[in-house]
N, C-alpha and C positions, 0 to 999 in steps of 0.2 A: 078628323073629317074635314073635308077639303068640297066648296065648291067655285064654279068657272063663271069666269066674264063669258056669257052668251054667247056676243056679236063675233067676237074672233073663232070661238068656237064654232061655231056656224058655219063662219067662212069657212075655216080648216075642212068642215066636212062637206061640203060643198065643194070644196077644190080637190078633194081626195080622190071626187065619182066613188064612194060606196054608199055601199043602203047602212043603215043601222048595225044590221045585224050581217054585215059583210066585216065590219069596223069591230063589232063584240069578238066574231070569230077570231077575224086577225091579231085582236090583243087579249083573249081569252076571259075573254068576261061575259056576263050576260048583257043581253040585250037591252036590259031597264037600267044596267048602269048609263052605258050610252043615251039614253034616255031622260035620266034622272040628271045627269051632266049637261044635255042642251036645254033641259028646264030651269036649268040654276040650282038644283037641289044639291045639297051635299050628298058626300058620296068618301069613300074611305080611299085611302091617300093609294098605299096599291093600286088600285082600280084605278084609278084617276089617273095614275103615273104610265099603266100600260095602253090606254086610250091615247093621250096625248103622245106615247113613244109611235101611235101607230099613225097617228097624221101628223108627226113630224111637227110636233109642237113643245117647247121646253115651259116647262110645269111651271117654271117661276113666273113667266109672263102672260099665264092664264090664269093664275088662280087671282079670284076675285078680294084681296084683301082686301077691301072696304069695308064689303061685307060681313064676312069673317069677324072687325074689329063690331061692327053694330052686332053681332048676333052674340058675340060675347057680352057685349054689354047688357043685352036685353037678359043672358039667362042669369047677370049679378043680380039685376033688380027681382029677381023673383024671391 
């Protein structure tokens, strides 16, 4: 599972002009993945991958690897 840097994502969908759920259609997903992606939430790489193919955004310079490296660390210490 995979989640997004916000900010560019945001822009992306702001510069696309769709709603939401114009963007789920267009890359076949539901709506709260779209969702769960401009909240930050993770979300599973699929998903992630046909969003991002639909506003024309390459997966590698969205996905928020910072994050990703704290969130792994946080689930070691448990």
């Amino acid at each position: 599972m995979v989640c997004a840097k916000i900010k560019p994502l945001i822009a992306a969908m702001t510069a696309s002009c769709m709603t939401p759920q114009e963007i789920a259609k267009e890359a076949g997903v539901s709506v709260n993945i779209v969702y769960r992606m401009r909240r930050g939430y993770m979300v599973k790489m699929d998903r992630f991958g046909c969003v991002c193919k639909v506003l024309g955004l390459d997966p590698e310079n969205i996905i928020d690897y910072d994050r990703l490296k704290s969130d792994q660390a946080e689930e070691r210490k448990r």
